[in-house]
C-alpha positions as CSV (number, residue, x, y, z in Angstrom):
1,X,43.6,32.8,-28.0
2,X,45.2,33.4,-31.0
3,X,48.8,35.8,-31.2
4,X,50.1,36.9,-34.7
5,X,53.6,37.2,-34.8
6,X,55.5,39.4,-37.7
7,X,59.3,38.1,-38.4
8,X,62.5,38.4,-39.9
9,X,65.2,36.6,-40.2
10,X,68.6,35.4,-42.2
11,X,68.2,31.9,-43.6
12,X,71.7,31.4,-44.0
13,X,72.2,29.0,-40.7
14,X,69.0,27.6,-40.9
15,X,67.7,24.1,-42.8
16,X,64.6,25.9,-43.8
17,X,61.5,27.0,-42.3
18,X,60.2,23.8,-40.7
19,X,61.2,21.7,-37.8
20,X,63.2,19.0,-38.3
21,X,64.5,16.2,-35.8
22,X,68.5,17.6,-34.7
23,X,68.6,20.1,-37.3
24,X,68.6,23.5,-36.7
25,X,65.5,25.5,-38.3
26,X,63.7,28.4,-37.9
27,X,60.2,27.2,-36.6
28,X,62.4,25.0,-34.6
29,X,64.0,27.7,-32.8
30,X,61.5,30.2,-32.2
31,X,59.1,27.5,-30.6
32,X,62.0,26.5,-28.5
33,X,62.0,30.5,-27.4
34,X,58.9,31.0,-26.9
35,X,58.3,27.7,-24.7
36,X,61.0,28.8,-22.5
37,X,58.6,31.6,-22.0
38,X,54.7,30.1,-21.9
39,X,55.7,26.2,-21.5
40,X,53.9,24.0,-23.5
41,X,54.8,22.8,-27.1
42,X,54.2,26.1,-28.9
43,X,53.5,24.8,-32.2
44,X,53.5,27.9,-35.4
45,X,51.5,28.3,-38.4
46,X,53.5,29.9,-40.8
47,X,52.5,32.2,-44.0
48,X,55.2,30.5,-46.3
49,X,57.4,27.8,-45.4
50,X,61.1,29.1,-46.8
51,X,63.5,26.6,-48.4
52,X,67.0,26.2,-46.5
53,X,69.3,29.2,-47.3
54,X,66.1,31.5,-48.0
55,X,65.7,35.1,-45.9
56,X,62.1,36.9,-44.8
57,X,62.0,40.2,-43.8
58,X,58.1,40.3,-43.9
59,X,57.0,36.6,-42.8
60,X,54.1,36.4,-41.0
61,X,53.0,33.4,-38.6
62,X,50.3,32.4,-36.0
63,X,50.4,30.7,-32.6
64,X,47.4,29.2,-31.2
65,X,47.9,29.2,-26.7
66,X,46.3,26.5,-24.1
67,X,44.8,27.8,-21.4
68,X,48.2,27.1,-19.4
69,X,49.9,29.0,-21.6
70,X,47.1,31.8,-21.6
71,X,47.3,32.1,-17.7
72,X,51.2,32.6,-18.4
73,X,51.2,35.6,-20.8
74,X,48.9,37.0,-18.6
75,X,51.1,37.0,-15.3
76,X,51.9,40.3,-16.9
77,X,49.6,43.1,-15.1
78,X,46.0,42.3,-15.0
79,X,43.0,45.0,-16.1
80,X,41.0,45.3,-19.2
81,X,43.6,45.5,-21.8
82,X,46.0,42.9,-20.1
83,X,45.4,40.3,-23.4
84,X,46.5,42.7,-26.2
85,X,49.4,44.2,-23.7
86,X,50.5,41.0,-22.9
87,X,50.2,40.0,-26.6
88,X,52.5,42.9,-27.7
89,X,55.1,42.0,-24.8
90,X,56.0,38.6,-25.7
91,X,57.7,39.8,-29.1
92,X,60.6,41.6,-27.5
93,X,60.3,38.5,-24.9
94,X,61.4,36.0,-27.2
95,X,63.6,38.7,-29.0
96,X,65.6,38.2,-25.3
97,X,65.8,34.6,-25.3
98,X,66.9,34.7,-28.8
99,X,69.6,36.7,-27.2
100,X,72.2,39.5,-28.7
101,X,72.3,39.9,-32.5
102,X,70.3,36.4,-33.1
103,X,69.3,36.1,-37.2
104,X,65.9,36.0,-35.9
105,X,63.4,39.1,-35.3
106,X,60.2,39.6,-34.1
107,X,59.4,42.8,-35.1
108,X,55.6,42.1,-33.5
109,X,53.5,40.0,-31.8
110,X,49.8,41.1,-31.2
111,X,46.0,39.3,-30.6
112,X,45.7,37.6,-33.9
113,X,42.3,39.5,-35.6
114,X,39.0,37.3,-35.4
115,X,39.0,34.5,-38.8
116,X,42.5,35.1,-39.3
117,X,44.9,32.1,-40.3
118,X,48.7,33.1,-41.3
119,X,48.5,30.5,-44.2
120,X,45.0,30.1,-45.1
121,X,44.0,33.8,-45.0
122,X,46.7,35.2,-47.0
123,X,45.6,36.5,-50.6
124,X,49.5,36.8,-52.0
125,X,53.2,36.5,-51.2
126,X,55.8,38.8,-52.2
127,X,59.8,38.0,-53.0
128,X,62.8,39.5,-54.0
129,X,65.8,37.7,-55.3
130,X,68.9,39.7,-55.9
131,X,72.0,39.1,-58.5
132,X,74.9,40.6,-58.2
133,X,76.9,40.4,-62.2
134,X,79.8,42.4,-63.9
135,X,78.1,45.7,-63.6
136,X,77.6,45.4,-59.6
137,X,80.7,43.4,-59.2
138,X,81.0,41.1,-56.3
139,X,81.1,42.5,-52.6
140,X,81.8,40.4,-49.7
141,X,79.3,42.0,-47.2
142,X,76.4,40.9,-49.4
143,X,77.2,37.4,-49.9
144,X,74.7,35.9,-47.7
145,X,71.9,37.6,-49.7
146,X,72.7,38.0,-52.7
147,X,73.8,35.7,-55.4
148,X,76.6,35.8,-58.1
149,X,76.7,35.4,-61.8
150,X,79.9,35.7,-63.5
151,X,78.5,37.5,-66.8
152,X,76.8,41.3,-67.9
153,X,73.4,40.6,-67.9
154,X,70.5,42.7,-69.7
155,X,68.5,43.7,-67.4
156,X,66.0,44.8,-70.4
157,X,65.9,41.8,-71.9
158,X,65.5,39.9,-68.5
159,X,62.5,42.7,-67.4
160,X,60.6,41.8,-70.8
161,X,61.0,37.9,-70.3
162,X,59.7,38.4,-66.6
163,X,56.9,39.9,-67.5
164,X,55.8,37.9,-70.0
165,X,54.8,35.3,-67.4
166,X,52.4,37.1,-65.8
167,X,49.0,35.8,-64.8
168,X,47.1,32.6,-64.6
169,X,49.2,29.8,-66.0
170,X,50.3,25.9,-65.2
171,X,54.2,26.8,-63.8
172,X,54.8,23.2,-63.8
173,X,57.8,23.6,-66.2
174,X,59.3,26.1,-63.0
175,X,58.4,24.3,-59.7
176,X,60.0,21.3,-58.4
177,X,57.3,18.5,-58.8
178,X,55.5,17.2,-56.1
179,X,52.7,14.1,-55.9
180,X,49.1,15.6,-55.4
181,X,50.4,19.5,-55.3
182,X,48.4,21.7,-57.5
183,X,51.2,24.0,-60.1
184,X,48.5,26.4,-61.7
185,X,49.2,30.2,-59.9
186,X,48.5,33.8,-60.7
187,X,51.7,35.3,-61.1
188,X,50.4,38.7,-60.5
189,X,53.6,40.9,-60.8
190,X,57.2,39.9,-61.9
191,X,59.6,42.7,-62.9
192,X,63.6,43.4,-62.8
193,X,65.5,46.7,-62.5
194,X,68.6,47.5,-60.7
195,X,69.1,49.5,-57.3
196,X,71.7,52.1,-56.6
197,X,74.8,49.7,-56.3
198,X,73.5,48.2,-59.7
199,X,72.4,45.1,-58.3
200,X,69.5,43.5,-60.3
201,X,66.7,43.1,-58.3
202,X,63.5,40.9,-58.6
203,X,60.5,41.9,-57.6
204,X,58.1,38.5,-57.4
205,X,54.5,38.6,-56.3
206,X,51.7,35.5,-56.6
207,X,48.9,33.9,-54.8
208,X,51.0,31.5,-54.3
209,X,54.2,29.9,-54.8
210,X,55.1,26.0,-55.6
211,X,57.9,24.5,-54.8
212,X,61.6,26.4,-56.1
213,X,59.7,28.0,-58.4
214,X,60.8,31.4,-57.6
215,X,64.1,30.5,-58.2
216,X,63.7,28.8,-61.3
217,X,61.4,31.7,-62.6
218,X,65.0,33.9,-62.1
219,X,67.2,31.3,-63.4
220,X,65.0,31.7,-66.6
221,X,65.2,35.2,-66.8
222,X,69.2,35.0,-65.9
223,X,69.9,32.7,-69.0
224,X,67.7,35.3,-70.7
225,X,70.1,38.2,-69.6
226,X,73.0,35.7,-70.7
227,X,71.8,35.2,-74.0
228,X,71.7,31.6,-73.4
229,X,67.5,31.9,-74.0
230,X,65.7,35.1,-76.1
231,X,62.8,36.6,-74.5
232,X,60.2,34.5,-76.1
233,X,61.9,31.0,-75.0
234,X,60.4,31.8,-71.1
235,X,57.1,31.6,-72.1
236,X,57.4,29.1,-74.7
237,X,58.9,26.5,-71.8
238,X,56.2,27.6,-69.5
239,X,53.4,27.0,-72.4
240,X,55.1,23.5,-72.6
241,X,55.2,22.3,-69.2
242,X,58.5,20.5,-68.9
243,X,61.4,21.0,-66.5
244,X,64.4,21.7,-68.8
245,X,68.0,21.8,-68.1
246,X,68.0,25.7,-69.9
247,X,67.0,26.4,-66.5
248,X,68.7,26.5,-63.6
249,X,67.1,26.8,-60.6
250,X,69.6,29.2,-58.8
251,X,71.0,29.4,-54.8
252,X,68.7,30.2,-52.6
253,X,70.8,32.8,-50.5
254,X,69.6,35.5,-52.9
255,X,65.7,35.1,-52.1
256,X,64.0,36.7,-49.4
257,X,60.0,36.5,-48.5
258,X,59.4,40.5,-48.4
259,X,55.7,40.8,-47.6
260,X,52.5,38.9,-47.4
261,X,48.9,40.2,-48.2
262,X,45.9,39.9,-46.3
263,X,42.4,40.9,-46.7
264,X,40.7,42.8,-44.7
265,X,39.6,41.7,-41.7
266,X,35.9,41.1,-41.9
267,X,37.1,38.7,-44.9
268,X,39.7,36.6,-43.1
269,X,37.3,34.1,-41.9
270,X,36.2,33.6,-45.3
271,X,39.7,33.9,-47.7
272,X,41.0,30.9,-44.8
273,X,37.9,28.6,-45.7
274,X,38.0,29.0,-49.3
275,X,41.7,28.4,-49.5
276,X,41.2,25.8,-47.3
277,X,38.8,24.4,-49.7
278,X,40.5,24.6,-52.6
279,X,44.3,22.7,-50.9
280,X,41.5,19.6,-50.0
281,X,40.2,19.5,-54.1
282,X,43.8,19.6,-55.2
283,X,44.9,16.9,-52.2
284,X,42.1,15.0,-54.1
């Protein structure tokens, strides 16, 4: 059996997304929850594995059970729909051994679909990273999600540059390098505006994401709205596929994993086994 769960959380107090010997993450601690519940060594599959520091209010994971831990959810109520009840009871479950006000959600837990892989079947990710300058001004109750840059930035200038990366390009010059990874992605949608407070807000969607490269994509576009780099100059280091020090890669506390696509479910099966396919050629 297969259970999809659908999370939140802040990444403020957590080392990242992945477990990590006496360090305090969140895969860590939700498999630590929901062993307390079905025993075992709950092991999750996760959609995107956040950096330290880095928020999700849309992150999506999977859990496969043993049969121990099968024969456990279903001490529930028995009858033909006990599985997908069960399934939708252990969210709020683990939500209570998480306890009052924890910084992580589980807005649902449900009978994963048939083919479906958190990781493997997804098509595209979705961020946002959020910048507070002169215009919004710095407020305290936003400090743990969004970062601060001491300067009026264009957000015109910084729109343009965005969207002058999008599609099918090698990001090496904006991802952190690492042996045997593959850095060619379809950036499929990269845009700024500001919200009501006049925060600048960055909406980043892709297949996929290497390593930091979400951050250095809005450290580019930052420098941009400085007037450190013109419009043209994001492109131009992308083009040339060099890390440069015109780019900072900026604090993770403003990034948040907002959404993750998935096809639809007769197509599951098949999106996991061709990504699948594709990770083992670029491995190679």
């Amino acid at each position: 059996m297969r259970l999809r769960f659908d999370l939140a959380y802040d990444g403020t107090g957590f080392r990242g997304w992945a477990r990590q010997p006496d360090l305090r993450t969140v895969q860590g601690t939700l498999e630590a929850a929901i062993g307390r519940i079905l025993g075992g060594d709950p092991q999750l599959v996760v959609a995107g594995r956040t950096d330290a520091g880095v928020h999700a209010s849309g992150q999506v994971a999977h859990l496969d059970l043993t049969e121990a831990q099968i024969r456990r959810l279903h001490a529930v109520r028995p009858g033909a729909d006990a599985g997908a009840h069960a399934a939708e009871r252990l969210g709020p479950r683990v939500g209570g051994v998480l306890g009052q006000y924890p910084d992580i959600a589980v807005h649902r837990t449900a009978l994963a679909a048939p083919g479906f892989d958190a990781r493997f079947s997804a098509v595209w990710r979705r961020y946002e990273y959020r910048v507070a300058d002169r215009v919004a001004g710095y407020d305290p109750l936003e400090r743990h999600r969004t970062t601060t840059v001491n300067a009026r930035l264009d957000e015109t200038a910084m729109d343009a540059a965005a969207r002058s990366l999008v599609g099918l390009h090698d990001f090496a010059a904006y991802c952190k390098w690492r042996e045997g990874a593959t850095t060619i992605r379809t950036l499929l949608e990269f845009g700024w505006r500001r919200d009501d407070r006049g925060i600048l807000v960055a909406n980043v969607k892709a297949d996929a994401f290497c390593h930091s490269m979400v951050r250095a994509l809005v450290g580019a576009c930052v420098a941009v709205g400085e007037g450190r780099l013109d419009v043209e100059d994001v492109a131009d280091i992308r083009d040339e596929g060099v890390r440069t020090s015109d780019v900072k890669v900026l604090a993770a506390r403003g990034l948040t994993l907002t959404e993750v696509g998935y096809p639809a479910d007769d197509l599951l099966a098949a999106r996991a086994e061709q990504t699948r396919a594709r990770r083992r050629l670029d491995d190679d």
